[in-house]
N, C-alpha and C positions, 0 to 999 in steps of 0.2 A: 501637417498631417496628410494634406490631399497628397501631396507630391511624396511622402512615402509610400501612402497607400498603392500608387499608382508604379511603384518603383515593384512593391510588392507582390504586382500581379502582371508583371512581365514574366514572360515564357519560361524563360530559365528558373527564376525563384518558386513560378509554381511546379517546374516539374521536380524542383529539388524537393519541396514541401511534400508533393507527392511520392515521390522515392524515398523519402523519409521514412514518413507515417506507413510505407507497406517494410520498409527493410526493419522499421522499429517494430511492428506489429509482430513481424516471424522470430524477431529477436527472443523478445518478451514472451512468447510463447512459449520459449524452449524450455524448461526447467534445467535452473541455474546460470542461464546468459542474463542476467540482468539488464535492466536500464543503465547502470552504468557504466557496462560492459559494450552494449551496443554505442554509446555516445563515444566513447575512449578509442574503440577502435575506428571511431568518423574521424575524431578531430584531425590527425597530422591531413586528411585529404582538402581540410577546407583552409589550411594555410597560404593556399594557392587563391584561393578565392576573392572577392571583393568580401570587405567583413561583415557585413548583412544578413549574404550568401549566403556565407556560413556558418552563422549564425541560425538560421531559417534552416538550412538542416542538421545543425543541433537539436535546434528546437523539437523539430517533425521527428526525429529518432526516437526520442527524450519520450516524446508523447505515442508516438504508436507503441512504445516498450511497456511503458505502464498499463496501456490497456491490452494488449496482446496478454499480461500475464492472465488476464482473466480466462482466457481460451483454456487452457491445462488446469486453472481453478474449477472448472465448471465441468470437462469431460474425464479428466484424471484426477480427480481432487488432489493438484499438484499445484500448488500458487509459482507461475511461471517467475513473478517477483515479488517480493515479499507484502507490496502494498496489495496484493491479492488474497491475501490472506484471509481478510472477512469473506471476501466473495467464495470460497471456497465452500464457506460454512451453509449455503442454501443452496448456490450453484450448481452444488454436484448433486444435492438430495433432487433436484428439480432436475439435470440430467436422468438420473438412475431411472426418475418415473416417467420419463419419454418426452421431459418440455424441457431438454437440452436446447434445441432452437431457440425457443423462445429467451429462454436464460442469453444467451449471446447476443440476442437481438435487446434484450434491456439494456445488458451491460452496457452494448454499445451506444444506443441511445444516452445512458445515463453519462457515460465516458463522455461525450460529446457535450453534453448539458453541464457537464461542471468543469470540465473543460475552457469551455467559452466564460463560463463565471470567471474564473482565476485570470483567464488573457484579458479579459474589461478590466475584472481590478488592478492587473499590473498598464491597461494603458492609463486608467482613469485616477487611480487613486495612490498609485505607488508612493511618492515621496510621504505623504501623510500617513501609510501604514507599514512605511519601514519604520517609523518610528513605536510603533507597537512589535518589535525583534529587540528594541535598544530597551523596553521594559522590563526584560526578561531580565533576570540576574540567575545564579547556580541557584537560590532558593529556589525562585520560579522552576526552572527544571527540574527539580529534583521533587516539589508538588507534583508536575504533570506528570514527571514518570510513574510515580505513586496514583497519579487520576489512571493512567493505562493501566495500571496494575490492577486497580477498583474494576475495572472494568471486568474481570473476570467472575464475580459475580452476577453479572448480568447475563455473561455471554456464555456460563456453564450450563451444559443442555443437560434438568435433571439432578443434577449431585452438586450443589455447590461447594460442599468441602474436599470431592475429588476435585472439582476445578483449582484452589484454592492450593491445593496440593501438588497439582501440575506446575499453577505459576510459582511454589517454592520451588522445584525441581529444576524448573528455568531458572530462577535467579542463583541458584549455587552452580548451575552449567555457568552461569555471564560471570561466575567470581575464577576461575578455572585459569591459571599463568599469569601475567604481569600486572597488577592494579592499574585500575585509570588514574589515581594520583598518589605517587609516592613510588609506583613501581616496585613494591613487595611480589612475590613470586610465590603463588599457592596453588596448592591443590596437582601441580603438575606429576608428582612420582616421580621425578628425575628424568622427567621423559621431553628430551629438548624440542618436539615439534607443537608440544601444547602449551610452551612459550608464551606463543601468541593469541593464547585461548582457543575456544571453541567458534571456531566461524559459524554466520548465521547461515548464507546459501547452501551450505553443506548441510547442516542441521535440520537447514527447513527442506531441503528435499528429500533428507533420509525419514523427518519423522511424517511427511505429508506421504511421500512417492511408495518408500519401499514397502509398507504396512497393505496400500491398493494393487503392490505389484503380489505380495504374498497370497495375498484374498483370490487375484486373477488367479494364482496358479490351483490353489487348492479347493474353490469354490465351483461349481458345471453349468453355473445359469451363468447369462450372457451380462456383457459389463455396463451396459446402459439400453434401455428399452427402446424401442425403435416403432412410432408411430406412424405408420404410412399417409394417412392422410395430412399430419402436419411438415413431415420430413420436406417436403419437396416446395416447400415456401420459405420466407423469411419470417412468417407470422408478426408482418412487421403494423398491422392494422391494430391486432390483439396486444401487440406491447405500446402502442401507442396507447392505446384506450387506458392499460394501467399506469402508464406514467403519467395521465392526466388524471386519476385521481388518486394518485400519490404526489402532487405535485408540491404538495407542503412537503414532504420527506424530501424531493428531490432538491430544491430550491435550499433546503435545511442544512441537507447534506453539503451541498457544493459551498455554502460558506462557512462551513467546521471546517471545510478541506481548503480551501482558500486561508484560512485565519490560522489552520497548523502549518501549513505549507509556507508561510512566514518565519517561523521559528525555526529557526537554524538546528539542525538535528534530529527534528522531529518527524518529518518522511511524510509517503504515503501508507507506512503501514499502520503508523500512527491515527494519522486522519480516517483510515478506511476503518478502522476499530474503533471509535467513538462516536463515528457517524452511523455506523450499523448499533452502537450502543442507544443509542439516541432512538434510533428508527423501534427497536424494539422496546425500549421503555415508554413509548408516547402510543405505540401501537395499541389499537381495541384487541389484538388477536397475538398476542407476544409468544402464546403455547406455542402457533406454528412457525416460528424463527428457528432454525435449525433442520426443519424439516422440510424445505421446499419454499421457503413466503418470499413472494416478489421484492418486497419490499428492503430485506436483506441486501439483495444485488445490487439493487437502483439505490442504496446508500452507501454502499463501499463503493462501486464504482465511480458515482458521480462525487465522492471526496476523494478520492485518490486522483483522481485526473482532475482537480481542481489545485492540487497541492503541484503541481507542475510551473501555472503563471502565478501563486502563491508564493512558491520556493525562488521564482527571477527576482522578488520583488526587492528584498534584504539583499541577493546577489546585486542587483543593479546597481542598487541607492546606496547602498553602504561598503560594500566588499566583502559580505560576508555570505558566504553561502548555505542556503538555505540545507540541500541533501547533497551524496555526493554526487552525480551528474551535474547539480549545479556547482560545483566546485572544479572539475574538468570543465564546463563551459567559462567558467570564470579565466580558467587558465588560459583557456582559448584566447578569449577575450583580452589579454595582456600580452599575450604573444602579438596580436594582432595590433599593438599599438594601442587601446583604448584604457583607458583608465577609467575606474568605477567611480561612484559615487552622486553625491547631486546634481553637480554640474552636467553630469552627462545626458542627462533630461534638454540642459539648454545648449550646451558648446558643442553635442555630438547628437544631438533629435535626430537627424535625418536618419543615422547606423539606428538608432533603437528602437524607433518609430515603425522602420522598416521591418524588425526585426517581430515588433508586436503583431503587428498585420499581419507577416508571415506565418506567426505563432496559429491567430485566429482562424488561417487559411490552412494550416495545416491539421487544425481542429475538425474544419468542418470535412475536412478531403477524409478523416477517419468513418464518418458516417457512408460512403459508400463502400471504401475498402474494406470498412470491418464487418458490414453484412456480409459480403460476396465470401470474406474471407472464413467468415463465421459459419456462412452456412455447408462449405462443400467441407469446413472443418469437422462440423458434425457428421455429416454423411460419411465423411472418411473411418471415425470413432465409430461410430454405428456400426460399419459393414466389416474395418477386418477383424478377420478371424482372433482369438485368446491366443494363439499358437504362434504367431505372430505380432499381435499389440505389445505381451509382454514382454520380449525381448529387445521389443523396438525402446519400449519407454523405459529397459533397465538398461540399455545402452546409453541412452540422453542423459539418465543419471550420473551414470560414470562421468560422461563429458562434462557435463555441469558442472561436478564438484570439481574434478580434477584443473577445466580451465581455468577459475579465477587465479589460481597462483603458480599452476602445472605442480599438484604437490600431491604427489598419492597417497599423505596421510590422509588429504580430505576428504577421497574417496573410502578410506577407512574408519574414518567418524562417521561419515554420510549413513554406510554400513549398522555401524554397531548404532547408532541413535534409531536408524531404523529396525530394526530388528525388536531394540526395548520397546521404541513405540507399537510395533505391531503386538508385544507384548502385554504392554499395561491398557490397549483398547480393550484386549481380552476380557480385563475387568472395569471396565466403564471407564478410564478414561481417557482425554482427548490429547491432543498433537498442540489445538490452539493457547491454551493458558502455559503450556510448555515455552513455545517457542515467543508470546507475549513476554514472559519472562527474561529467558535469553537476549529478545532486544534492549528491553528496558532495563534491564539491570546496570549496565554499565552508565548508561545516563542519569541512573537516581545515584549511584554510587557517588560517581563526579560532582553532580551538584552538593550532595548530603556533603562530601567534604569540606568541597571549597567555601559553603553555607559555614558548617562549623570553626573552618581557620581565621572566615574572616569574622564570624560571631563573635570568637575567641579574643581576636585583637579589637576590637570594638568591647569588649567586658558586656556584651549582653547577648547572650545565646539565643536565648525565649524569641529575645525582641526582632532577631534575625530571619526565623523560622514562622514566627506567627503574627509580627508588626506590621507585614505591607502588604498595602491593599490589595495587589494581584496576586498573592500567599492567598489570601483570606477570599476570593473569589474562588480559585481552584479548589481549597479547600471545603467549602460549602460546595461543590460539587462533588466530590470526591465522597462528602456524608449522603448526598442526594445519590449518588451512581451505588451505596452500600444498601443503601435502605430501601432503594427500589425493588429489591425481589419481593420484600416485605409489603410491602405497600401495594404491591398487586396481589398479594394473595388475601393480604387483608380486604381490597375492593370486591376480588373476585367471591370471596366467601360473602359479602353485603350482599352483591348482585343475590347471587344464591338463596341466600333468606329471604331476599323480597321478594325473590320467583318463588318458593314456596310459601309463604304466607298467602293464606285465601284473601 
């Protein structure tokens, strides 16, 4: 380990780590360049490389991508990639009231803090908790998409049966063109480009971007508040002070995000949605979630950037990739001659070892570049004018959608999903249990099948669905994430009676 370490922090690997984490950062920013966008276009250059190398700047991409999306979460309520998504939900309220700074300087802290979680547990703990990915069966998945689903009870600001209603609205958008099993063909109209269904980065920038770009144009007050005396700092004292005492939140957060970031499929948006779930069900002050609460951010953030050395781990040990960036670095990684699995701990330590260190290094390289980045990002959002923001960030739109596949349908879904959603905010509701939906649907669909075929052939269905003990763990959360709205309003009404009572 010395001898990689040391391999790790030669010249070249750290300026790659660094050129990483800043070309990842501006990537992730951008609404609709994804993280896995920004890695796909690295790889063909690190074929040249030693495999470490390039490895280490997979990695650093990987990782400033994810956190860059928080940037556009927080100043355009625009999840720059989808695991941004929870940060969105306080980020931006905490923008609009003039502690946009401050919101970027958590992020980043948090990004960095769970970060570092996921690169120990893939140097530390890997081979023992890839085996927690091989537990999983289609039941298990098709439980936890159903837990994501649960989630939107918690996370409805207000109306939970308009929430409720959103996330139906997403799961019949995720049924839209070819089954995930069987390849039946619904919902299309005859219309050969929706095939392929409804893609998410199109979606989620139409129902996040286009709804903020409408409001710019029709709305006369300015688009985020601009407080002079915090503007021209990092306010990085003040966000220090609340990450230490949210420090159970944070530490909480980074190992959901770590433990989803395992499971092959499961993402960061996954992890940034349950760990903001978590954060405000355990919360003394759950009313202000939605509205600005620190606490929000420093839990999506610090689980999304922990699902990063989470997601190597299943990649490494087993060959299975945890999201798709880890699926392009997998690739990498065979082109390059290496072959996954256990042995690669022992026969090939020095490539991985290297590659963990780097990871770590390129974590920590995120805490300066994303204040500096962070902060003249704000200033920038602050100072220019409506007349110009809007057209700037309904240009990025277009690009967004249109580059994943160069397909101007995208940009015409992107469109009309935005439009409805600036619609249905009109009447209360939101963008999040929409697009929660969208993602998860295909993943409960998949499992629910493959659960019932092989229930089927096995002659016990029940026994399929509700016999095993990782079913039955999920599921008793799944009752606990339902019944929690309930459960605080029933403490909140105690509190109340004993404060009135003389």
């Amino acid at each position: 380990m010395i001898d990689a370490l040391l391999n790790a922090i030669t010249p070249f690997n750290l300026a790659l780590a660094l050129f990483g984490v800043i070309a990842g950062t501006f990537i992730g920013a951008l609404p609709g360049l994804s993280a896995t966008m920004a890695v796909a276009v690295l790889v063909p250059f690190t074929f040249t490389m030693d495999p470490a190398s390039g490895l280490i700047a997979l990695g650093a991409v990987y990782t400033g991508a994810i956190y860059g999306g928080a940037y556009s979460a927080i100043l355009v309520n625009t999840p720059g990639t989808p695991a941004a998504i929870a940060t969105s939900m306080d980020g931006f309220p905490m923008a609009k009231r003039g502690d946009g700074d401050l919101a970027v300087t958590l992020s980043c802290l948090g990004s960095v803090v769970g970060g570092m979680v996921g690169a120990l547990a893939l140097l530390l703990l890997a081979p023992p908790l890839s085996q927690v990915a091989l537990a999983f069966g289609p039941v298990e998945y098709f439980w936890l998409a159903i837990f994501g689903l649960s989630l939107i009870a918690t996370l409805s600001r207000g109306n939970t049966v308009k929430g409720l209603v959103g996330g139906a609205i997403g799961l019949i958008l995720s049924c839209v063109g070819s089954a995930v099993v069987g390849g039946d063909v619904r919902f299309t109209f005859g219309q050969t480009p929706l095939l392929g269904g409804i893609p998410v980065i199109p979606a989620l920038i139409g129902l996040y971007c286009i709804p903020v770009l409408i409001d710019l144009v029709i709305k006369k007050e300015a688009h985020l508040e601009r407080r002079a005396e915090a503007v021209s700092g990092f306010r990085f004292t003040e966000a220090v002070g609340l990450m230490l005492r949210s420090k159970f939140n944070l530490f909480r957060s980074a190992v959901l995000g770590t433990a989803v970031g395992i499971l092959p499929a499961a993402g960061g948006s996954v992890a940034g949605l349950i760990a903001y779930s978590e954060a405000k069900r355990t919360s003394k002050k759950p009313e202000e979630f939605g509205h600005g609460a620190t606490d929000g951010v420093i839990a999506s953030e610090a689980a999304n950037s922990a699902t990063v050395g989470g997601g190597f781990i299943p990649t490494l040990v087993l060959g299975i990739p945890g999201t798709p960036p880890d699926a392009i670095i997998l690739g990498a990684l065979l082109v390059q001659g290496i072959r996954t699995g256990p042995q690669l701990f022992t026969q090939q330590a020095d490539i991985v070892y290297t590659f963990v260190f780097g990871l770590i290094i390129g974590t920590l390289f995120m805490l300066p570049t994303g204040l500096i980045i962070g902060r003249y990002a704000f200033r920038l959002i602050v100072s220019v004018p409506k007349t110009v923001l809007a057209p700037s960030i309904a240009l990025l739109t277009v690009i967004g959608s249109f580059a994943i596949e160069s397909n101007t349908v995208h940009v015409v879904i992107m469109v009309v999903l935005g439009v409805f959603g600036w619609l249905i905010a009109r009447v209360g509701f939101e963008a999040s249990p929409i697009v929660l939906g969208l993602i998860l649907g295909p993943i409960a669909e998949a499992g629910f099948v493959q659960a019932w075929l092989i229930g089927g052939a096995q002659g016990s269905i029940p026994a399929m669905f509700f016999g095993r003990p990782l079913s039955l763990a999920i599921i008793f959360m799944i009752v606990l994430t339902l019944a929690s709205p309930a459960l605080v309003n029933w403490r909140r009404g105690r509190m109340q009676e004993k404060g009135a009572t003389p």
